[in-house]
C-alpha positions as CSV (number, residue, x, y, z in Angstrom):
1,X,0.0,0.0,0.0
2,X,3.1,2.0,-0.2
3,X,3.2,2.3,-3.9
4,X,1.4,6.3,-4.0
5,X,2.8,8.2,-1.6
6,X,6.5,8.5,-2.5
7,X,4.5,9.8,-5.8
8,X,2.5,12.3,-3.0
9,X,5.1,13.0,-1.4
10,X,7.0,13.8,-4.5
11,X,4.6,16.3,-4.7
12,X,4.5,18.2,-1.2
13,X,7.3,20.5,0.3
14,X,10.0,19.1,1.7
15,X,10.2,16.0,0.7
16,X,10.0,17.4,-2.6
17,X,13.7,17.8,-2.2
18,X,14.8,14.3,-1.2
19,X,15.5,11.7,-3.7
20,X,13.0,9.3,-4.7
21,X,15.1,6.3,-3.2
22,X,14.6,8.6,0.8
23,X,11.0,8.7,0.0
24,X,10.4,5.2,-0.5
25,X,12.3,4.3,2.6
26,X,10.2,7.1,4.4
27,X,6.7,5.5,2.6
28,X,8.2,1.8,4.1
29,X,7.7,3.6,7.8
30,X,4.9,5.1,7.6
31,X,1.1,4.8,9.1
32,X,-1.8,5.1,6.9
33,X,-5.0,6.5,8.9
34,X,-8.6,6.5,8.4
35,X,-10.3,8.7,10.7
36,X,-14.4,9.3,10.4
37,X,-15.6,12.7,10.1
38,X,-16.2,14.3,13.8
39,X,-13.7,11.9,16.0
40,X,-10.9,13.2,17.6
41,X,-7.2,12.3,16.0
42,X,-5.4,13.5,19.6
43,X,-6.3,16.0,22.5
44,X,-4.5,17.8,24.1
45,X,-1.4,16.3,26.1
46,X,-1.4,12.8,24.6
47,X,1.7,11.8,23.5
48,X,1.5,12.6,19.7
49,X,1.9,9.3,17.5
50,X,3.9,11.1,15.0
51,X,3.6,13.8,12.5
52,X,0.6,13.5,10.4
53,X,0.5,14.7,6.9
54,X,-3.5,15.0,5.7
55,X,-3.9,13.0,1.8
56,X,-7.5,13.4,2.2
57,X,-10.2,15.6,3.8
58,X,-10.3,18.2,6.7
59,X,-8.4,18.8,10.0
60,X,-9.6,20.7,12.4
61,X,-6.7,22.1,14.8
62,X,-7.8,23.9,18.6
63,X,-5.5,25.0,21.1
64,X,-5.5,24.7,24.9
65,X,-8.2,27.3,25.3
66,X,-10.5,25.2,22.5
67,X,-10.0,28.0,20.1
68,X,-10.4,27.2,16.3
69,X,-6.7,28.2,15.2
70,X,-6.6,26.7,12.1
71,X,-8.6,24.1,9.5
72,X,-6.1,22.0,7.4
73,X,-6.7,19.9,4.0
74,X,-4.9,17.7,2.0
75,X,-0.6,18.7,1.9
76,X,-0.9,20.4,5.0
77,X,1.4,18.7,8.0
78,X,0.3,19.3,12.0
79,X,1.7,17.7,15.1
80,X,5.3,18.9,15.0
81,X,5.2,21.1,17.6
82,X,4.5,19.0,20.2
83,X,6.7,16.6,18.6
84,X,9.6,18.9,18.8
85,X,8.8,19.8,22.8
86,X,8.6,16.8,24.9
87,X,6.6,14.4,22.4
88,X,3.0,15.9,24.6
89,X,0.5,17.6,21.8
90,X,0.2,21.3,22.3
91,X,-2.8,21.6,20.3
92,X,-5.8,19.1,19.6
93,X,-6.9,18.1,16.2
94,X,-10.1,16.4,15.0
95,X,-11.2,15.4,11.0
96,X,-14.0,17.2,9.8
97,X,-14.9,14.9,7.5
98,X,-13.9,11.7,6.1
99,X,-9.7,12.0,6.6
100,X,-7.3,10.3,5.4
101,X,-3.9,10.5,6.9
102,X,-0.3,9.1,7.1
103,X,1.5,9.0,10.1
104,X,5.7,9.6,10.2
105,X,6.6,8.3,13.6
106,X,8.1,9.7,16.3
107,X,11.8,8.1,15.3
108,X,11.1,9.0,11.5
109,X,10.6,12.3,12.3
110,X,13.4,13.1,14.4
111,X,16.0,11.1,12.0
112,X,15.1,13.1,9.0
113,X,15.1,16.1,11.5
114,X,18.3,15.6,12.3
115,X,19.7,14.0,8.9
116,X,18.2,16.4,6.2
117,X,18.5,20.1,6.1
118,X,15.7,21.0,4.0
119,X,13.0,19.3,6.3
120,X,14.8,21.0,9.7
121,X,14.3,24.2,8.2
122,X,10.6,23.6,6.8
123,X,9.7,22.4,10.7
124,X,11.8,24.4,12.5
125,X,9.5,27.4,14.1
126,X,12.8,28.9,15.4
127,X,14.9,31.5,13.3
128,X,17.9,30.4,10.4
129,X,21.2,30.4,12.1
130,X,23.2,33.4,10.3
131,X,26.8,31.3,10.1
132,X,28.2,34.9,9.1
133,X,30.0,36.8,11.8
134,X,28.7,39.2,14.2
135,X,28.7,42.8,13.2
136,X,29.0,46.4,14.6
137,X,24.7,46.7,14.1
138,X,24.1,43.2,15.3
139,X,26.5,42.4,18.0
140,X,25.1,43.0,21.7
141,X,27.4,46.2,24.1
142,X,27.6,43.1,26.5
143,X,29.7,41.4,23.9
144,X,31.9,44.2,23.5
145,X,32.1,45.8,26.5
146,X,35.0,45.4,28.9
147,X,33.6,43.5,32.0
148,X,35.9,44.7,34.7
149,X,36.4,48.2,34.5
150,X,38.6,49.5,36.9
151,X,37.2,52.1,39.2
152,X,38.1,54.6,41.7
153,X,37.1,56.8,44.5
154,X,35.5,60.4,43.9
155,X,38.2,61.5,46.7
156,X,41.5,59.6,45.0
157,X,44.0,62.0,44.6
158,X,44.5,63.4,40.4
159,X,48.2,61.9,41.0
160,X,47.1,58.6,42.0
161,X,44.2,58.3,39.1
162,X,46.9,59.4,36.5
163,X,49.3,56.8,37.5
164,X,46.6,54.2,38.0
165,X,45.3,54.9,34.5
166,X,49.3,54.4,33.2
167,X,50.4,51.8,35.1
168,X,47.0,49.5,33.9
169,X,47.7,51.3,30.0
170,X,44.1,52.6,30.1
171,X,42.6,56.0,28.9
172,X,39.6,56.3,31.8
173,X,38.4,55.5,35.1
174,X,35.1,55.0,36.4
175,X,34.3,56.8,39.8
176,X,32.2,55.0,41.8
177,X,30.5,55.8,45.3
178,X,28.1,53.9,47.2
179,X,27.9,51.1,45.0
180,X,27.4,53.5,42.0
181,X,28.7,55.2,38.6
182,X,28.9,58.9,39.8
183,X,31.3,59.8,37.4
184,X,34.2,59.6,34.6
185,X,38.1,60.6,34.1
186,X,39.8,60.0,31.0
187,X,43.0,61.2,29.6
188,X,41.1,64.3,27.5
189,X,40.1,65.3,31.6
190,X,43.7,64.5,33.0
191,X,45.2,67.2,30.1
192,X,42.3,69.4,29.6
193,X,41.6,70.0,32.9
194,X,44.5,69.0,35.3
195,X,47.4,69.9,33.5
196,X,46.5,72.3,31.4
197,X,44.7,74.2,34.1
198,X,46.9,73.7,36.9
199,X,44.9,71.3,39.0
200,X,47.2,70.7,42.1
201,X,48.2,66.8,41.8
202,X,46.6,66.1,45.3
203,X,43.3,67.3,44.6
204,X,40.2,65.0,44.3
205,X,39.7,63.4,41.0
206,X,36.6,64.4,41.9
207,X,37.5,68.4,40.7
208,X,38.0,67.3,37.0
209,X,35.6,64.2,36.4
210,X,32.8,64.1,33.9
211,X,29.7,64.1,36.6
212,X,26.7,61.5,35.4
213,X,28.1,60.5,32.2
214,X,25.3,59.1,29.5
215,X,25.7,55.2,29.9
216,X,24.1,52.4,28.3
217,X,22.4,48.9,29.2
218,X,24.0,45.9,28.3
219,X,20.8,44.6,26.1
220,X,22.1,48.0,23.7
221,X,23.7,47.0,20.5
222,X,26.8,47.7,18.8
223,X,24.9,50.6,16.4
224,X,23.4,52.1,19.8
225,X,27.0,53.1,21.2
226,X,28.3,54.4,17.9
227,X,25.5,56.5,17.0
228,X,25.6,57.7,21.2
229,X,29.2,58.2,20.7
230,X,29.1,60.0,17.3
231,X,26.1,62.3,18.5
232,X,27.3,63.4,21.9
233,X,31.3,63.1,20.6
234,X,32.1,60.4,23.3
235,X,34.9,58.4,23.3
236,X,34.0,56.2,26.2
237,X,30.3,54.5,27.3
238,X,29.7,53.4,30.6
239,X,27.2,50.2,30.6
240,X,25.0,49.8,33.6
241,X,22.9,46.7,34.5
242,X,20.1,47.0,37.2
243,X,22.0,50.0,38.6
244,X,25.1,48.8,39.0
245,X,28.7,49.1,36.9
246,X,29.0,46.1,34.8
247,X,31.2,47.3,32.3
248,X,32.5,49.8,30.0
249,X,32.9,50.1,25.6
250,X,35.5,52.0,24.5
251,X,36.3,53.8,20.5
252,X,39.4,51.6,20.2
253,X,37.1,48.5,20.9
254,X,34.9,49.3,17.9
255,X,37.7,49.6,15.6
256,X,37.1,45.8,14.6
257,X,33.9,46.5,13.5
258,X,32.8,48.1,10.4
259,X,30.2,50.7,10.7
260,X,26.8,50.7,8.8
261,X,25.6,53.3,6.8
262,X,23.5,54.4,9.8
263,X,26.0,55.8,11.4
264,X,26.5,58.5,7.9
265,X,23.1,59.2,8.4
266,X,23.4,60.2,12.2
267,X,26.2,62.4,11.7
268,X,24.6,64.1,8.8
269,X,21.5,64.9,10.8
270,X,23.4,66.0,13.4
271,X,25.3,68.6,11.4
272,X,22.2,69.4,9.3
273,X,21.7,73.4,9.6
274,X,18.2,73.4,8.2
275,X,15.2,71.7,7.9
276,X,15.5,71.2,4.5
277,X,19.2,70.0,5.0
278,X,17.3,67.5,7.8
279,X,14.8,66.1,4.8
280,X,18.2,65.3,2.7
281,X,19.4,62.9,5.0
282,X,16.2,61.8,6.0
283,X,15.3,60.5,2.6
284,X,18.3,58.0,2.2
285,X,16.1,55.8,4.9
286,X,14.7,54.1,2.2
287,X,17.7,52.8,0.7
288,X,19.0,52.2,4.1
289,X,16.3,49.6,5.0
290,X,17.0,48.0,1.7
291,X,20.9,47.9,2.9
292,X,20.1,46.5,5.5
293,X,17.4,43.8,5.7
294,X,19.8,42.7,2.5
295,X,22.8,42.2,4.6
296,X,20.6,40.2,7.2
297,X,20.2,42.4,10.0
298,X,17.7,41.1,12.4
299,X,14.2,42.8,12.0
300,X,14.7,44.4,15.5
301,X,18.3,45.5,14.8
302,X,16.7,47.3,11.1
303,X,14.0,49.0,13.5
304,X,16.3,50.0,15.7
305,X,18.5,51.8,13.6
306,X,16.2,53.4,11.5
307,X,14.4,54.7,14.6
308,X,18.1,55.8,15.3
309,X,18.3,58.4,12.6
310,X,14.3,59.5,13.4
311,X,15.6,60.1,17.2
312,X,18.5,62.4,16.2
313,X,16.4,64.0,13.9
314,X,14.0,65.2,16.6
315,X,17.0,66.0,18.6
316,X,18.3,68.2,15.7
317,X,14.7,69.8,15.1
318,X,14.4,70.9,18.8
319,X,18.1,72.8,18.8
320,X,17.0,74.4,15.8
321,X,13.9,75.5,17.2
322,X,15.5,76.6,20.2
323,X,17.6,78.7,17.9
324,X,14.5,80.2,16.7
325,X,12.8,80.7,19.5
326,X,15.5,81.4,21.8
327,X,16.0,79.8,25.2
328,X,12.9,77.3,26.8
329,X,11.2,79.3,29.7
330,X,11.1,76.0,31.8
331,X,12.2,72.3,31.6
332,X,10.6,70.4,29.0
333,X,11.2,67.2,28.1
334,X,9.7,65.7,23.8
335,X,8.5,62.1,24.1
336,X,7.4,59.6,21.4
337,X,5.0,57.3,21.1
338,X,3.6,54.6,18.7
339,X,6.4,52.7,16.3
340,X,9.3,55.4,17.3
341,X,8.4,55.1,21.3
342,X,9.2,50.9,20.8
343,X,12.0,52.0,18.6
344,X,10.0,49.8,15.7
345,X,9.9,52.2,12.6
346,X,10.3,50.6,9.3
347,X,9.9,52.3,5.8
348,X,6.6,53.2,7.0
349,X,6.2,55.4,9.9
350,X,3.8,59.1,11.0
351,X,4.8,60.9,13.7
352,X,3.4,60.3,17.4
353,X,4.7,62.9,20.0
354,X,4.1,64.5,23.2
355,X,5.5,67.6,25.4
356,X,5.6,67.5,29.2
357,X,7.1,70.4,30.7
358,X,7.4,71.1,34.8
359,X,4.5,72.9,36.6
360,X,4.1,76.4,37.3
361,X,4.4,77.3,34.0
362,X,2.7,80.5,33.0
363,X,0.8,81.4,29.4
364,X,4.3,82.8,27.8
365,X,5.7,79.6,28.7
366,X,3.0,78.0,27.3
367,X,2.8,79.6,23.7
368,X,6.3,79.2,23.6
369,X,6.3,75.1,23.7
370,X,3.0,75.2,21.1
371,X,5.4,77.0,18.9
372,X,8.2,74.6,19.8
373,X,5.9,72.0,18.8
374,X,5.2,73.1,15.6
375,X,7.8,73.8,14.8
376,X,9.0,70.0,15.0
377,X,6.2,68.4,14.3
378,X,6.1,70.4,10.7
379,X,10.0,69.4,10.3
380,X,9.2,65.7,11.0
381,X,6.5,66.1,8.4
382,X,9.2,67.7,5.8
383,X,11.6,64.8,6.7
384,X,8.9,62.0,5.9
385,X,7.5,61.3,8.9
386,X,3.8,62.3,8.3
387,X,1.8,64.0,10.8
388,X,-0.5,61.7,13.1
389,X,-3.8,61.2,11.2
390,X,-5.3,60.7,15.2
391,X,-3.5,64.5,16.0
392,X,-1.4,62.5,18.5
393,X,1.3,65.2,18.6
394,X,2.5,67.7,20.5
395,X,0.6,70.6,18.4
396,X,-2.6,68.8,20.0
397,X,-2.6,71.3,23.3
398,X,-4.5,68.0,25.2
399,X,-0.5,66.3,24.7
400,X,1.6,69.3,25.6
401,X,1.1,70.1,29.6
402,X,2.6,70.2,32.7
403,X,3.7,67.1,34.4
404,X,0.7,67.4,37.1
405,X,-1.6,67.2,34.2
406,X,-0.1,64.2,32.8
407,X,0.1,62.3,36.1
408,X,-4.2,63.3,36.0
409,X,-4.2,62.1,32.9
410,X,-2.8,58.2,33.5
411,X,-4.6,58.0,37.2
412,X,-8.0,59.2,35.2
413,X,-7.5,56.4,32.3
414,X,-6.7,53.8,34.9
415,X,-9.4,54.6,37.0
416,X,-12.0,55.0,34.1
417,X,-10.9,52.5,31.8
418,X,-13.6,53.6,28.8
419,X,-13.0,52.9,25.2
420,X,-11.1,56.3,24.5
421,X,-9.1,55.6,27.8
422,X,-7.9,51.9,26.7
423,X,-6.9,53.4,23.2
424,X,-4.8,56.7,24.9
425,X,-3.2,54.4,27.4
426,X,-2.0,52.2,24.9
427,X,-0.6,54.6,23.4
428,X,1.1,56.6,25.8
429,X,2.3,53.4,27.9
430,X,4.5,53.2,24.9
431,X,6.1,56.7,25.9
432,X,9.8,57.0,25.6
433,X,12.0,60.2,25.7
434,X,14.0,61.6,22.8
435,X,14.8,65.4,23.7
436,X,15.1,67.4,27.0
437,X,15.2,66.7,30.2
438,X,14.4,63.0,31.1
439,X,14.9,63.7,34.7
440,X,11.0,65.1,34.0
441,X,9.9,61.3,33.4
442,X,11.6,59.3,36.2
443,X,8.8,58.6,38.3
444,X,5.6,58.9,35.7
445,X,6.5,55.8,34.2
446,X,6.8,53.8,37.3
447,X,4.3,55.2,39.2
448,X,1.9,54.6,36.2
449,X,3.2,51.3,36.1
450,X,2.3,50.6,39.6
451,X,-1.3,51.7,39.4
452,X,-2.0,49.8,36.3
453,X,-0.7,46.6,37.7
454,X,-2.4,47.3,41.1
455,X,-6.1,47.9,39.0
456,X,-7.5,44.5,38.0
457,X,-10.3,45.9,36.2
458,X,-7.8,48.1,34.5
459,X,-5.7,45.7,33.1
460,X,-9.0,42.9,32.5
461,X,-10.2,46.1,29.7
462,X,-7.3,46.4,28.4
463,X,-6.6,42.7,28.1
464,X,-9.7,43.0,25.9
465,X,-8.6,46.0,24.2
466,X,-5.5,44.4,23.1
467,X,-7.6,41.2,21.8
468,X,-9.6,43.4,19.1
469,X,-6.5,42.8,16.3
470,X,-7.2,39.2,15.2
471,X,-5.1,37.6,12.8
472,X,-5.4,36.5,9.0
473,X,-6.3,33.1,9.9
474,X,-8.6,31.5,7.1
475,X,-10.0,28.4,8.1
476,X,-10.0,26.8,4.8
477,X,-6.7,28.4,2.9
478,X,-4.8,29.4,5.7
479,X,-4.5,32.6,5.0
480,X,-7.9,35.3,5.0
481,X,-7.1,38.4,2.6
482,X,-8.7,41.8,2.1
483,X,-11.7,41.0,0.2
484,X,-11.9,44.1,-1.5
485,X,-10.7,48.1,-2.2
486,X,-7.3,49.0,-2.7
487,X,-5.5,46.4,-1.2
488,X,-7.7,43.3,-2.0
489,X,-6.2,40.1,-2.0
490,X,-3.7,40.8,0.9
491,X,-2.3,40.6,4.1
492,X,-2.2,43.6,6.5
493,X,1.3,42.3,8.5
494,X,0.8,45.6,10.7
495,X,-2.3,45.6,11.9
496,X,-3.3,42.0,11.9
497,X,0.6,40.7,12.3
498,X,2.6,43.2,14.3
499,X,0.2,44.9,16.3
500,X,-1.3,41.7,17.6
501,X,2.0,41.1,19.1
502,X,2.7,44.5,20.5
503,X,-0.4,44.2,21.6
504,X,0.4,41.3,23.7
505,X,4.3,43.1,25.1
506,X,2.2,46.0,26.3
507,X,0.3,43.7,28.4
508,X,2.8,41.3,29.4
509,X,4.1,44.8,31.0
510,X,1.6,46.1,32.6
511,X,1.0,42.7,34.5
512,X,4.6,42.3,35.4
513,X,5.5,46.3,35.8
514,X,8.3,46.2,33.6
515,X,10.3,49.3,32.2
516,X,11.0,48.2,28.6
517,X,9.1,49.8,25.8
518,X,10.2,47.8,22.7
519,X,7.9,44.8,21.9
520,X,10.5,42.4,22.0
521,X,12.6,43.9,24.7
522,X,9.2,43.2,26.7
523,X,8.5,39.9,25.5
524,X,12.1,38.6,26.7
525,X,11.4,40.4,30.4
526,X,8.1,38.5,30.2
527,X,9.8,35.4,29.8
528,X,12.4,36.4,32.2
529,X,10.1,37.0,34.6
530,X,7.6,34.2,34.3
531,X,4.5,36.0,33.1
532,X,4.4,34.0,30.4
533,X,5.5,30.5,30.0
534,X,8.8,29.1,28.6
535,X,7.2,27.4,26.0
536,X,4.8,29.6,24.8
537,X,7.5,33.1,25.6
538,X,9.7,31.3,23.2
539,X,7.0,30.4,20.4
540,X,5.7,34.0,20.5
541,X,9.9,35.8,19.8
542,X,10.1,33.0,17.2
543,X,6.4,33.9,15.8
544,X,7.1,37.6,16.3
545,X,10.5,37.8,14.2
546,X,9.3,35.9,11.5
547,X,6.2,38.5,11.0
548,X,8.7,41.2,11.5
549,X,10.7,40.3,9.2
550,X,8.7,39.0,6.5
551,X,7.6,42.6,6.9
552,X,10.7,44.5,6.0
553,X,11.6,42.2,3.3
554,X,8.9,43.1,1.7
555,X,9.0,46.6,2.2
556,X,12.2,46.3,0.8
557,X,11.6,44.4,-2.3
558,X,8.5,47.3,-3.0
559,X,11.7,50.0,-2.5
560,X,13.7,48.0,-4.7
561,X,11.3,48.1,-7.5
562,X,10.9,52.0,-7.1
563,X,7.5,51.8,-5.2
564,X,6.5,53.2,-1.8
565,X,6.5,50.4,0.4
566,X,3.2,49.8,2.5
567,X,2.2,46.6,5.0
568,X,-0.3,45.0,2.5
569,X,1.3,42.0,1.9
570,X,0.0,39.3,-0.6
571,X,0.6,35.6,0.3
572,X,0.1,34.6,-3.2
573,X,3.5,36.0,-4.1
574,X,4.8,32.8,-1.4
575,X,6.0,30.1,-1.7
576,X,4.5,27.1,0.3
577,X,6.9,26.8,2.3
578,X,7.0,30.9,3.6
579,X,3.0,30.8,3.3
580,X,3.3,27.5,5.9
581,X,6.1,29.1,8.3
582,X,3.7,32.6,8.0
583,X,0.7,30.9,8.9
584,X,2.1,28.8,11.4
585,X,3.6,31.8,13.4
586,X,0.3,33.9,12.8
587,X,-1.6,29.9,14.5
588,X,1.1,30.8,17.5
589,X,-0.4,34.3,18.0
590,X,-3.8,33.8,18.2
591,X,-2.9,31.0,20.6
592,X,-1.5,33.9,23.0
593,X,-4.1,35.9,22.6
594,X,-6.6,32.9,23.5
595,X,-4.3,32.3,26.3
596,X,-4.4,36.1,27.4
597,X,-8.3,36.2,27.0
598,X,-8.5,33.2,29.6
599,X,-6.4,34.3,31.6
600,X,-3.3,32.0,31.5
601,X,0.0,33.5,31.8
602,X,-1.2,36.9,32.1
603,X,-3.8,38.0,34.4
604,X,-4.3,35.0,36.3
């Protein structure tokens, strides 16, 4: 009874790609099964029998929260999953109607997982290995950092520091106090300042350090210190883990690295003079992206870069404004929201600002920040970056206030959790300053935090706010297109791919009051910190990078081909192997949010 399937096999992806002699040894070990239409094939937790490929009929596939995540015909494969875990089925799976099935074994499976390259990479709901080496954009500060810096006292002498600093051949110290990074002496500080100036050699290195220096975390990446470096014209980065000192990145240990063409683009903004200087550089994103998601940056690292140059642009806006309008009458700090709060931007991006400024600020000061807000917000719309269709900008006076006002706003939305309040709090729990002084957001964002997590009702509305994105899950083809207008035929991978899963990070968050605002910056805390569950953390990064970047590759192929790249996707352009892998990750999602809406993992 073996004699058709190596010819259907021969037929289906990936044993399309072994010889014929691999698929009649697979067709000599495999099960054929009949199953009537409405009984159950396996339920969830049973150990799985093998992998089942479907030659006849319709599978039904539910996961743990009995959730329809997908309906299966013939050439479509389920049960690897749980085959690739501990052998237990994560899903459950019943035929429809009359099915007919063969069964790979357990053993089958796992030798040609292990033997053949083409069907690890068809089943493998992890990412590619990249084989190529690290570079400056990918590689994590913790990599390059020097662990051990060495430190000293705010009260050791300027003689001591310099001969500590020559005597270990290094060109800074870190000052520590209490357990803490309070300051930084380098060689520019032991001539600038000491020598040149006279500083008595027994005085406390204290006199000539750089107070507070701008640091880093060690989850930065290699294109975060550059671009800090080249912007503020630093030639050393302090890196600070959970308060502490943990290390230190240097200029001379970048030199082994190349750097991108994201760093041109920062130090062109940063030099720009005017606006329309600002739109020159700006413009070169495109090509950029393209640069980039060809020389297989990680979708996050792409994001994160070109949010990068959208950041210093800001930066470079509000000097020039300043220049303009002369000094700021008060503190003020420019915050973003929406794709360039999460440091997420692709080809594709509007503008989503705020202003807070300190209290006590009278109508001139006032007038002077709408000013200073229009001015940027038209200069971001110059350089690309469209104004807010919503009017969630600075220019909107409801989003430029005092801090008072803005603390109101967050106790308000998390005590009166209405439909406008679930959609601003999204929003603005995205928040993330770019310009200013941050000293102005310390506390909002953990006091905000706090309150949110302490609210139950709260956080049950907004667990059904984040729900309302569904994914394009067809239950006959797989995939469920725009039936009609201007982008019929396609896939939305923002709203019903993306969003979905930044959806799910804000929550994950809010539950487990953590300080990251990039969606997968929060879905590793959440797995660091239990909220969500090994298994399913893991699924939903592996599920969330292949929608991500599926995303910017096609955004770039639209660039290549001179067009404006958009989000509307359409899976016909697949191949059956990327329209499996997509659909597979998109089965994943919904399986969150299913876990999310009963409560599993997240407000349980």
């Amino acid at each position: 009874m073996t004699d058709d399937i190596p010819t259907f096999l021969a037929r289906q992806h990936p044993y399309d790609r072994l010889s014929e002699a691999q698929r009649q040894a697979i067709a000599a070990q495999i099960q054929r099964v009949h199953v009537p239409a409405g009984d159950a094939i396996y339920g969830f937790g049973e150990t799985m029998k093998g992998l089942y490929l479907i030659t006849g009929g319709e599978v039904e596939v539910r996961d743990q929260a009995g959730s329809v995540v997908s309906i299966l015909g013939i050439g479509n494969s389920f049960g690897e999953r749980g085959l690739l875990r501990d052998g237990l089925a994560v899903t459950s799976a019943k035929a429809l109607t009359e099915t007919e099935l063969i069964c790979l074994p357990p053993a089958l499976f796992h030798s040609l997982w292990e033997t053949q390259a083409t069907f690890r990479r068809f089943f493998d709901r992890g990412r590619s290995n990249d084989s190529r080496p690290p570079d400056l954009a990918s590689v994590r500060v913790e990599t390059l950092m020097a662990k051990a810096p060495v430190t000293c006292p705010p009260d050791m002498t300027v003689g001591a520091a310099a001969r500590l600093m020559r005597d270990r051949h290094i060109s800074c110290l870190c000052v520590v106090e209490g357990g803490g990074l309070v300051g930084l002496v380098t060689l520019r500080d032991m001539v600038g300042k000491a020598l040149a100036e006279g500083v008595a050699p027994d005085a406390p290195v204290r006199t000539i350090m750089t107070p507070d220096p701008r640091t880093l975390p060690p989850s930065a990446i290699g294109s975060d210190v550059l671009h800090s470096m080249v912007e503020h014209r630093l030639g050393h980065l302090p890196i600070i883990g959970a308060g502490k000192l943990v290390g230190i990145v240097t200029q001379t240990d970048l030199t082994r690295f190349q750097t991108l063409q994201s760093a041109s683009l920062v130090a062109a903004a940063i030099d720009a003079g005017t606006v329309a200087d600002l739109a020159e550089v700006t413009k070169r994103i495109p090509q950029m992206l393209v640069h980039l998601v060809a020389s297989g940056n990680r979708h996050d690292t792409v994001t994160r870069m070109i949010t990068d140059v959208a950041d210093v642009a800001t930066r470079r806006l509000l000097h020039l404004g300043e220049v303009v309008l002369g000094p700021p009458p008060a503190r003020y700090l420019w915050l973003a929201c929406g794709s360039q709060g999460r440091q997420e931007q692709t080809g594709v991006s509007d503008q989503d600002n705020c202003i807070i400024f300190e209290d006590d600020v009278d109508e001139r000061g006032r007038n002077y920040f709408e000013k200073l807000a229009a001015f940027v917000t038209d200069g971001l719309n110059a350089c690309g970056y469209v104004y807010c269709p919503g009017d969630m900008m600075a220019t909107n006076p409801r989003w430029c206030q005092p801090i008072s006002v803005w603390r109101d706003y967050f106790a308000h939305w998390i005590a009166n959790p209405s439909k406008e309040a679930q959609m601003l709090a999204s929003v603005m729990f995205d928040l993330r300053p770019i310009g200013g002084d941050e000293t102005l957001f310390d506390g909002l964002q953990r006091d905000t935090l706090e309150m949110a997590a302490a609210n139950s009702i709260f956080t049950a509305h907004m667990a059904s706010n984040a729900l309302s994105h569904g994914t394009p899950l067809g239950l006959l083809r797989g995939l469920a297109t725009i039936r009609s207008g201007e982008h019929r035929d396609t896939i939305d991978l923002k709203l019903s791919g993306v969003v979905p899963v930044v959806d799910l990070g804000r929550m994950y968050a809010l539950r487990g009051k953590l300080a990251p605002v990039n969606t997968r910056a929060r879905l590793e805390a959440a797995l660091a910190a239990g909220i969500v569950s090994p298994t399913g953390g893991r699924d939903l990064l592996d599920a969330y990078d292949l929608v991500a970047e599926t995303r910017l590759k096609h955004q770039a192929e639209q660039i290549k081909r001179g067009e404006a790249p958009n989000n509307f996707m359409r899976p016909a352009g697949l191949s059956d192997f990327e329209r499996s892998h997509l659909r597979d990750a998109f089965v994943v999602i919904k399986t969150m949010q299913s876990a999310l809406m009963q409560g599993r993992g997240m407000l349980g």
